[in-house]
C-alpha positions as a LaTeX table, in Angstrom:
\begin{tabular}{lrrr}
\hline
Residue & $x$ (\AA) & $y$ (\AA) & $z$ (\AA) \\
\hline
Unk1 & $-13.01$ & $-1.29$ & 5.97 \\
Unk2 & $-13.13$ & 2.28 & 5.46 \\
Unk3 & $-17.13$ & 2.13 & 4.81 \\
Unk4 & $-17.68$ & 1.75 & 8.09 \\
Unk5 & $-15.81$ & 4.71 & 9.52 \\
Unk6 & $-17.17$ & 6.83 & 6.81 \\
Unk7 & $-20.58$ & 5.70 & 7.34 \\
Unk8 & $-20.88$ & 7.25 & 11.13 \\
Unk9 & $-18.95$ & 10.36 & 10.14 \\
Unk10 & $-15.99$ & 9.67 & 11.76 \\
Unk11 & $-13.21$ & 10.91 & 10.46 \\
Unk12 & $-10.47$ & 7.84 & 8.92 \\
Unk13 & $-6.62$ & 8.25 & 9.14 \\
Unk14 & $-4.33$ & 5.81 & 7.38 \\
Unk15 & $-1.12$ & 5.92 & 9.74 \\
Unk16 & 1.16 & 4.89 & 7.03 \\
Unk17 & $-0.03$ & 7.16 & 4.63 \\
Unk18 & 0.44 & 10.24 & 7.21 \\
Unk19 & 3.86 & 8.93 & 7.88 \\
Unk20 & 4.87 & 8.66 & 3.61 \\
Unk21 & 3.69 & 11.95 & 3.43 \\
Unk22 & 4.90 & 13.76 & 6.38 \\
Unk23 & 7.49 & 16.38 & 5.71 \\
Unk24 & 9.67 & 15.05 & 8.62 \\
Unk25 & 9.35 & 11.21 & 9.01 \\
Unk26 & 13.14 & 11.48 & 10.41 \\
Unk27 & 11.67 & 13.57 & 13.47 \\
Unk28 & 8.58 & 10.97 & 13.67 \\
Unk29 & 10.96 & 7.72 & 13.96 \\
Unk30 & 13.04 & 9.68 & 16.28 \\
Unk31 & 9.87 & 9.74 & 18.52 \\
Unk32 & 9.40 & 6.18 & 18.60 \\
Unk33 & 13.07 & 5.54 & 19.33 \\
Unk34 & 12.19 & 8.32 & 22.37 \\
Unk35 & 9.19 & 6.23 & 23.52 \\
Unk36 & 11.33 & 3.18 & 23.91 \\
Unk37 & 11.42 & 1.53 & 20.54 \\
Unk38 & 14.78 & 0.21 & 19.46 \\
Unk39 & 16.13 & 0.96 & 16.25 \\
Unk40 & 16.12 & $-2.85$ & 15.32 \\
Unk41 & 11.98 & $-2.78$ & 15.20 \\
Unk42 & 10.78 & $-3.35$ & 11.77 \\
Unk43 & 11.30 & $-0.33$ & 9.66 \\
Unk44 & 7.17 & $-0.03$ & 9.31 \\
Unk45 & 6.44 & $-0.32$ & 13.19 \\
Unk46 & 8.88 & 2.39 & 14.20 \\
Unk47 & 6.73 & 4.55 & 11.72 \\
Unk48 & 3.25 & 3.62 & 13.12 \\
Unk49 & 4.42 & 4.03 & 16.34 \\
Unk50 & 5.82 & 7.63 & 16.15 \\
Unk51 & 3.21 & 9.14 & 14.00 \\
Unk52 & 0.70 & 7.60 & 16.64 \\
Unk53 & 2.62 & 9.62 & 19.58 \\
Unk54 & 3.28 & 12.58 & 17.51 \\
Unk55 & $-0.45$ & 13.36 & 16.24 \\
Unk56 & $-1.40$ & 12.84 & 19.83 \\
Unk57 & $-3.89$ & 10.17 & 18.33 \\
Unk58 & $-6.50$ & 8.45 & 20.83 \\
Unk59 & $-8.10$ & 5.47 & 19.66 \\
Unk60 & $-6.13$ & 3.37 & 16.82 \\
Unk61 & $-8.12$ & 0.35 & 14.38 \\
Unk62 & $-5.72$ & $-2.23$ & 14.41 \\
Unk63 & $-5.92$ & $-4.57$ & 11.38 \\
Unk64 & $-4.04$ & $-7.87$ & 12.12 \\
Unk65 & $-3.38$ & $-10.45$ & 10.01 \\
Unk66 & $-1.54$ & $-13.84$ & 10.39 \\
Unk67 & 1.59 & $-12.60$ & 8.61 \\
Unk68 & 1.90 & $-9.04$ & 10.48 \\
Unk69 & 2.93 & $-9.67$ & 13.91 \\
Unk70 & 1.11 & $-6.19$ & 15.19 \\
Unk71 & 0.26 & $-7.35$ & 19.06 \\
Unk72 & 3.35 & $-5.96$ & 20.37 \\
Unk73 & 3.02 & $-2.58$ & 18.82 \\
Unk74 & $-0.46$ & $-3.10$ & 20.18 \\
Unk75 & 0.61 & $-3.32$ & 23.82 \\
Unk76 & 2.89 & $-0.39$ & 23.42 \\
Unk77 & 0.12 & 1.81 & 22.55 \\
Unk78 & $-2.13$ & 0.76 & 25.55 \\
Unk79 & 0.43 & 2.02 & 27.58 \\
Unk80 & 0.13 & 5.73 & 26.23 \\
Unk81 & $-3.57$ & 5.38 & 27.24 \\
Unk82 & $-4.31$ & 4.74 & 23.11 \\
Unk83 & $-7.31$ & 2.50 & 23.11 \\
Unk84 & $-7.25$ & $-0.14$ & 20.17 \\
Unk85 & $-10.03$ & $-1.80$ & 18.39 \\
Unk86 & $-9.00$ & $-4.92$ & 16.86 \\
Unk87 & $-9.79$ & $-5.79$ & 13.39 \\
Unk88 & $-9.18$ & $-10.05$ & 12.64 \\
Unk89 & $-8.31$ & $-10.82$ & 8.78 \\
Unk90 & $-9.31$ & $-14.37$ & 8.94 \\
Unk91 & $-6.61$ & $-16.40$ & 7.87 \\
Unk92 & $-8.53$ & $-18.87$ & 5.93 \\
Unk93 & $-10.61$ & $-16.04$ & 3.93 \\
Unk94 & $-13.97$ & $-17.33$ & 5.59 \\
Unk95 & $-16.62$ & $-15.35$ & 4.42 \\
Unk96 & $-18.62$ & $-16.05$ & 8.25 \\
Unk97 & $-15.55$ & $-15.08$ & 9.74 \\
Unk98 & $-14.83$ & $-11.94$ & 8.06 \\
Unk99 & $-18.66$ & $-10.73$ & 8.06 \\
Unk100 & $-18.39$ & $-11.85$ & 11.75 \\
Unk101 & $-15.84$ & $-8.93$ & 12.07 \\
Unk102 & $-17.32$ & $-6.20$ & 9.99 \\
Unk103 & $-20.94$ & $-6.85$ & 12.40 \\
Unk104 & $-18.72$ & $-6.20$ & 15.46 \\
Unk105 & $-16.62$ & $-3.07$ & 14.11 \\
Unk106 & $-20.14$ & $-1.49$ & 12.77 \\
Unk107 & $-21.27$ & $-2.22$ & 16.17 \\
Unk108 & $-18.50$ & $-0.83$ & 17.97 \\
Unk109 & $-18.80$ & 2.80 & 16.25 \\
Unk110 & $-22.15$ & 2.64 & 16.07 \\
Unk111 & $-22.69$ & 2.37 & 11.98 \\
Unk112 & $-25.47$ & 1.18 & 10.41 \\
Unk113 & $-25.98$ & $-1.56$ & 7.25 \\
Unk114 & $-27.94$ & 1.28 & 5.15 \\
Unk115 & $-25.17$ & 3.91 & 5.68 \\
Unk116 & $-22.67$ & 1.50 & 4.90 \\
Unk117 & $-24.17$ & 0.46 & 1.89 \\
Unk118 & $-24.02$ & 4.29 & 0.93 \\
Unk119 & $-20.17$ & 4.59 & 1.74 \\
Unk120 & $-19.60$ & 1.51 & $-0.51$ \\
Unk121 & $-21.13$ & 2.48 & $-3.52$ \\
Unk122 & $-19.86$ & 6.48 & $-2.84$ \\
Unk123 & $-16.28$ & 5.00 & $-2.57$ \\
Unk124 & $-16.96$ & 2.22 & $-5.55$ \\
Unk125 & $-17.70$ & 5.25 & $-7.66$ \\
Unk126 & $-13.98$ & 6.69 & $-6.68$ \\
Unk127 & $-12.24$ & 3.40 & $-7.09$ \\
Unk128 & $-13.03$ & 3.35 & $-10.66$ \\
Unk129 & $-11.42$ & 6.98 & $-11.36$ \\
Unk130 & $-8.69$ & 5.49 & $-9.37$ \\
Unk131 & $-8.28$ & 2.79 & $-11.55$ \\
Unk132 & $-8.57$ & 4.69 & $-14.68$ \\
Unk133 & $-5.93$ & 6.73 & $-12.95$ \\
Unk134 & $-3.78$ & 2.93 & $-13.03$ \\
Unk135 & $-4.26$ & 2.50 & $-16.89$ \\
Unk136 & $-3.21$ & 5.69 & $-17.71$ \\
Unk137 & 0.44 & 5.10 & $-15.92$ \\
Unk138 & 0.61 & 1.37 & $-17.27$ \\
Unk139 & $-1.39$ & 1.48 & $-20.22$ \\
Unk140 & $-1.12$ & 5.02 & $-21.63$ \\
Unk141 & 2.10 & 5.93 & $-19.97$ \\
Unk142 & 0.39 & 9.92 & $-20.06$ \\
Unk143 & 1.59 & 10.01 & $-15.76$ \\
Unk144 & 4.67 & 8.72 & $-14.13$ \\
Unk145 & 4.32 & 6.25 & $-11.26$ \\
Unk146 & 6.57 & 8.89 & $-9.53$ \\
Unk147 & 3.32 & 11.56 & $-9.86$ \\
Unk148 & 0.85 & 8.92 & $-9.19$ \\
Unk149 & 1.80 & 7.09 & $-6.09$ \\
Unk150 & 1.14 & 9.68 & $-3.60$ \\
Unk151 & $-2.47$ & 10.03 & $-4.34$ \\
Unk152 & $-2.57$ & 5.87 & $-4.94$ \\
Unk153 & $-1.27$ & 5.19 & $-1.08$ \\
Unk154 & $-3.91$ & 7.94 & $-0.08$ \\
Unk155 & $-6.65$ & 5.70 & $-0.82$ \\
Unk156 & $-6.37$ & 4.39 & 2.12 \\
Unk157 & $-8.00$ & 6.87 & 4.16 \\
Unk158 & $-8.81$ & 9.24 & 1.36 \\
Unk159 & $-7.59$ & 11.88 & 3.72 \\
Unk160 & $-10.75$ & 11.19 & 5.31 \\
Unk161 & $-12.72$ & 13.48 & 2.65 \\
Unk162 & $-13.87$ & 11.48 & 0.14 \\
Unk163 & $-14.57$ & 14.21 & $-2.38$ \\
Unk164 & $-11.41$ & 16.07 & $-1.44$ \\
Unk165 & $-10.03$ & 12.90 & $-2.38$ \\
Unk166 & $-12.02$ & 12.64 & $-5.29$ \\
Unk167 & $-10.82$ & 16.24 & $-6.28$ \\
Unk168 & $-7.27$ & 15.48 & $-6.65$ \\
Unk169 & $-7.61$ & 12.16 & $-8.34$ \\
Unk170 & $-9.57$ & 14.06 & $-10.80$ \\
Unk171 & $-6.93$ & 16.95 & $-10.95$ \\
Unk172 & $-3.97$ & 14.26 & $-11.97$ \\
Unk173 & $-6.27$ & 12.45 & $-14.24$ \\
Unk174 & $-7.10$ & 15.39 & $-16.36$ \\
Unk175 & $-3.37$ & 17.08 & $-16.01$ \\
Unk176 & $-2.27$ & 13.68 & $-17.65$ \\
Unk177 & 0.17 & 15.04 & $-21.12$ \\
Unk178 & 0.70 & 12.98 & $-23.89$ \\
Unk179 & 3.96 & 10.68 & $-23.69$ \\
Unk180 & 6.68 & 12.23 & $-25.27$ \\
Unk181 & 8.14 & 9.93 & $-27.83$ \\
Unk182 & 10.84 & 8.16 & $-25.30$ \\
Unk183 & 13.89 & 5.63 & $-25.55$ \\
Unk184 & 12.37 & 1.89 & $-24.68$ \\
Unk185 & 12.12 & 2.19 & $-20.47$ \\
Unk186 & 11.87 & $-1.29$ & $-18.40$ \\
Unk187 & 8.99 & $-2.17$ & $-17.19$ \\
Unk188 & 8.89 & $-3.09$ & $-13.77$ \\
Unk189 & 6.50 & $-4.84$ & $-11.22$ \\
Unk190 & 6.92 & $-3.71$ & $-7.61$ \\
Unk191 & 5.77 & $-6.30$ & $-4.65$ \\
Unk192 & 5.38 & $-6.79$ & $-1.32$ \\
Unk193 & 5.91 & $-3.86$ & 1.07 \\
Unk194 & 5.44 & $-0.18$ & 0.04 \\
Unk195 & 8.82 & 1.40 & $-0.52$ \\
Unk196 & 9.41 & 4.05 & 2.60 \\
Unk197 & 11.44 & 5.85 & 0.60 \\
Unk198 & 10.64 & 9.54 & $-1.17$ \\
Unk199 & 12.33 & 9.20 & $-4.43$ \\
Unk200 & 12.11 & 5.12 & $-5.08$ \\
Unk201 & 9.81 & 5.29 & $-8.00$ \\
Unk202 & 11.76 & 8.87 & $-9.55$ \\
Unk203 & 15.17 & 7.22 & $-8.95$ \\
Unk204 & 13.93 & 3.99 & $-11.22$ \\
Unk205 & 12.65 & 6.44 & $-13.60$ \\
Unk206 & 15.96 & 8.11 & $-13.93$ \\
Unk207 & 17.46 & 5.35 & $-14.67$ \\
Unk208 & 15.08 & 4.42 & $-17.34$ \\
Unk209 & 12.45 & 1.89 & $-15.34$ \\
Unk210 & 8.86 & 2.54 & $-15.08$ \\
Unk211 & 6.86 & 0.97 & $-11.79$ \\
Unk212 & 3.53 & $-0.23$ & $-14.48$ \\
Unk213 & 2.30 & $-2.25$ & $-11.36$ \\
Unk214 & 2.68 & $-1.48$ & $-7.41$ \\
Unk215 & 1.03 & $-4.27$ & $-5.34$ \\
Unk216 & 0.46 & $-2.21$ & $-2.64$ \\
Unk217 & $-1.56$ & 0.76 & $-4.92$ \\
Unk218 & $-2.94$ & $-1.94$ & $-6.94$ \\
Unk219 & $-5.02$ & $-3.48$ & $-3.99$ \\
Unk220 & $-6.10$ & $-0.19$ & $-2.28$ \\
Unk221 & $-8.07$ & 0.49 & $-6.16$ \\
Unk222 & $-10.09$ & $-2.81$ & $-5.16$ \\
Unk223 & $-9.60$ & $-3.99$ & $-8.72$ \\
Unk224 & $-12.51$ & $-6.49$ & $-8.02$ \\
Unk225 & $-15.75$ & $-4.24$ & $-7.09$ \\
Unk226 & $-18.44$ & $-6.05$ & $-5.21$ \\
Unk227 & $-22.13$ & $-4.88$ & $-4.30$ \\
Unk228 & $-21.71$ & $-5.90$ & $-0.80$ \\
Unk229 & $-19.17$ & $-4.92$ & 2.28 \\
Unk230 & $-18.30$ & $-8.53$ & 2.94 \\
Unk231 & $-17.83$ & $-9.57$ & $-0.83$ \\
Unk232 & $-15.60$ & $-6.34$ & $-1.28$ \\
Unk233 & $-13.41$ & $-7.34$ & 1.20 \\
Unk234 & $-13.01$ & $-11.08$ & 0.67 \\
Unk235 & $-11.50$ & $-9.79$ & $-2.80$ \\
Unk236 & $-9.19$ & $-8.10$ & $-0.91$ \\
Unk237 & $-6.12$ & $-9.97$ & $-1.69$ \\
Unk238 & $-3.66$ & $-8.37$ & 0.50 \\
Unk239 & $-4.52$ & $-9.65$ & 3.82 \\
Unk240 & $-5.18$ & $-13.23$ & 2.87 \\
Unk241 & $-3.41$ & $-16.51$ & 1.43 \\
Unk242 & 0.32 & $-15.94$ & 0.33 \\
Unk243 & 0.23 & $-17.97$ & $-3.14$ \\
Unk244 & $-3.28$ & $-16.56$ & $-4.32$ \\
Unk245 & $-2.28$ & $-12.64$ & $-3.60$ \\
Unk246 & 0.87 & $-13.85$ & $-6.21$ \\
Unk247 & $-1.38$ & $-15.70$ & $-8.41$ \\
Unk248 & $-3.19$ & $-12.48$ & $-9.11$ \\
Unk249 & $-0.30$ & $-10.27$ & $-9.46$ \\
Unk250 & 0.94 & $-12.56$ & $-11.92$ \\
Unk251 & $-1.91$ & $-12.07$ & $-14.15$ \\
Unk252 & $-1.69$ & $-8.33$ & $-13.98$ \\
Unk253 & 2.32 & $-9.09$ & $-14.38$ \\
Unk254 & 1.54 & $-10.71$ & $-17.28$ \\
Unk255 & $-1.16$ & $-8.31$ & $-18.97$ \\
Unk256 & 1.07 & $-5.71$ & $-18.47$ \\
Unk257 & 4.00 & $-6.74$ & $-19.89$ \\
Unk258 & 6.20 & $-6.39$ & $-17.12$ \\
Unk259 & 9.98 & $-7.57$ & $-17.90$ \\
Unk260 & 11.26 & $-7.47$ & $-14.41$ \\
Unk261 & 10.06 & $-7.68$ & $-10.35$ \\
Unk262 & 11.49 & $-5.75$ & $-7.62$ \\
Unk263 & 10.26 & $-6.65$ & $-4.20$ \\
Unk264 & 10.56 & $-4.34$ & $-1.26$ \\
Unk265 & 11.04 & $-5.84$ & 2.10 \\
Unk266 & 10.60 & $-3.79$ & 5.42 \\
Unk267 & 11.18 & $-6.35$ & 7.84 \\
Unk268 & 7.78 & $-6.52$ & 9.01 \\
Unk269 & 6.16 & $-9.04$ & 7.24 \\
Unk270 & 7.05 & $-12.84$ & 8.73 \\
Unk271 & 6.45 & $-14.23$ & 5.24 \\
Unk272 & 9.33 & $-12.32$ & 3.46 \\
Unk273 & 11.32 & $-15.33$ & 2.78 \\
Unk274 & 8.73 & $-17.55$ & 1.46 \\
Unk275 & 7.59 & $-14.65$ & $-0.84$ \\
Unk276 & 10.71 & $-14.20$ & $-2.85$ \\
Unk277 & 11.08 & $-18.13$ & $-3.02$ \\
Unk278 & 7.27 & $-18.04$ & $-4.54$ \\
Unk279 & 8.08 & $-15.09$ & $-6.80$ \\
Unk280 & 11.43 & $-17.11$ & $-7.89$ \\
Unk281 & 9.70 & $-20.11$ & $-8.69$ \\
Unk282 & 6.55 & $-18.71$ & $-10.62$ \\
Unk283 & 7.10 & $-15.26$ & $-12.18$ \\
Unk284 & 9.73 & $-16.28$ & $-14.42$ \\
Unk285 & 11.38 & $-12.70$ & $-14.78$ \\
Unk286 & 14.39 & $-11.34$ & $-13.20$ \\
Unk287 & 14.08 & $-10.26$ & $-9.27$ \\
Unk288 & 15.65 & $-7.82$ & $-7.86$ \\
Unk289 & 15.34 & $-7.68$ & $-3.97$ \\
Unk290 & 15.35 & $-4.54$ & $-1.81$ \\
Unk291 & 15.31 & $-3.74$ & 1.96 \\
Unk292 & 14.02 & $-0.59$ & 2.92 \\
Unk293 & 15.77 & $-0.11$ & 5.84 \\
Unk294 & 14.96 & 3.57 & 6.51 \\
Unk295 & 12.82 & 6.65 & 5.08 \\
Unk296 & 13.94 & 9.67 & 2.85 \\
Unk297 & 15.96 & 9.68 & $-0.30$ \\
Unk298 & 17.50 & 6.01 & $-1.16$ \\
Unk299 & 20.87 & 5.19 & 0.57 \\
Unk300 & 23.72 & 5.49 & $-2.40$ \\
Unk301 & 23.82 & 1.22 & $-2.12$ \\
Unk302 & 20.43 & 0.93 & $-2.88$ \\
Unk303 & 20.28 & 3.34 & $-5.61$ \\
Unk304 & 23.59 & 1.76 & $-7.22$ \\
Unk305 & 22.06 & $-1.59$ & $-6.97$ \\
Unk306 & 18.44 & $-0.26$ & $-8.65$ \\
Unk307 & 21.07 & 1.64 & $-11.49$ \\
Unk308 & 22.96 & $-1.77$ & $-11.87$ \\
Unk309 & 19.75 & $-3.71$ & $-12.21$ \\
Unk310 & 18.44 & $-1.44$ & $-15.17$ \\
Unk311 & 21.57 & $-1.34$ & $-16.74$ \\
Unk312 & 21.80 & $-5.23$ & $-17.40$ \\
Unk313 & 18.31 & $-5.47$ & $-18.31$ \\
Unk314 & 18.46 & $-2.70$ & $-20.72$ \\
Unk315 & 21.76 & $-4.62$ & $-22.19$ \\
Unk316 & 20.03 & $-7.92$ & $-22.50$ \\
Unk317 & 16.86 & $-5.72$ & $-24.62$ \\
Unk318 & 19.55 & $-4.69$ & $-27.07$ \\
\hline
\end{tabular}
């Protein structure tokens, strides 16, 4: 929970997010392999790991959850003399359990229930622009998921500014252009882990797809505001039960028209299987399954088999 950092004015950093946006990931997996990590480590690891050693950064919140195997990566850090604070999902989405964890992080960094309150409703108030900032791509179609995504995946941390935050969401929002009358594009859902790559979403749009709903960006907007810490994060889907995270991506599937699913797998998540089984059996739409294997632009297989995918659902529209 990012109210609680925010709340004692310490300063949040979303390791994934500094790693998607770094202008040298390459040189930042090439200091994990350094440190000892073997280029067969999930994809998503390898990144945590050398942005961690590279930003020289001390003390690291680790959020585990049953299906994200993080304790190794965990013992690797205590051996740089990185101290870790552990964060437990609870697998069975107990509300005791979970506020059980918030008491003890608040307590750890010293953060109190009034302050928090503060952070929740100051971030609640940005959550809505950044789901106005969703409509507009899915809805309005006035900003390309290619524009959008960087800020989306930066509501993690928010750069650990809020209002700085705030300040770009607003920019995008109000540089948003009205659609130019275009050829029918696809309409694609994008699920599971966030694509590593830095021109997934532009290469789709190339070929004439349109990402109107990222899982990943879709849960960091907290579509489901709550007045209290514990009831905002128990409607936090991504962390939690398997089959009710897809049940509610189905229904924004659904409202949003999407023709066809892509799924991005990093190798990190132990559940990968059993997703794409659950997303054969219920969505109902045509699956295309990815591996994102490495950062930077898409390998030319990848990007054939995205081009390929478009094509023969643009041939069954017609």
């Amino acid at each position: 929970p990012l109210e609680i950092l925010l709340a004692c004015e310490r300063k949040p950093v979303d390791l994934l997010r500094c790693f998607l946006q770094d202008s040298r990931p390459n040189a930042l997996l090439e200091e994990a392999h350094l440190a000892g990590m073997t280029p067969q480590a999930p994809l998503i690891d390898r990144a945590l790991y050398g942005t961690i050693l590279a930003q020289g950064i001390d003390e690291v919140i680790v959020a585990a959850s049953a299906d994200r195997p993080t304790r190794h990566l965990a013992a690797l850090l205590a051996r740089h003399d990185v101290r870790i604070t552990w964060f437990n999902w609870p697998a069975d989405r107990s509300r005791e359990s979970l506020a059980l964890e918030i008491k003890k992080l608040a307590r750890h960094f010293g953060a109190i229930p009034v302050d928090i309150d503060q952070a929740l409703r100051r971030l609640g108030r940005i959550r809505e622009r950044l789901r106005e900032l969703d409509r507009i791509v899915w809805q309005d179609g006035r900003i390309d998921p290619s524009q959008a995504w960087p800020v989306q995946i930066a509501a993690a941390d928010m750069y650990g500014d809020p209002d700085r935050y705030l300040d770009t969401l607003e920019q995008l929002i109000g540089g948003a252009q009205r659609p130019a009358a275009a050829k029918r594009t696809i309409r694609l859902a994008c699920l599971g882990d966030p694509p590593l790559w830095s021109d997934f979403f532009l290469t789709m749009e190339e070929f004439g797809g349109r990402a109107v709903f990222i899982e990943y960006a879709h849960h960091l907007a907290m579509p489901r505001q709550a007045d209290s810490l514990v009831d905002q994060y128990l409607a936090f889907d991504l962390p939690y039960d398997l089959q009710q995270r897809l049940q509610n991506c189905l229904t924004e599937i659904r409202q949003r028209d999407v023709d066809a699913l892509v799924l991005v797998r990093t190798g990190h998540a132990s559940n990968d299987a059993t997703l794409e089984l659950l997303l054969r059996q219920m969505a109902e739409r045509p699956l295309l399954v990815v591996d994102c294997l490495d950062c930077g632009p898409l390998d030319l297989v990848t990007r054939l088999r995205i081009r390929d995918f478009l094509q023969m659902l643009q041939s069954l529209h017609h």
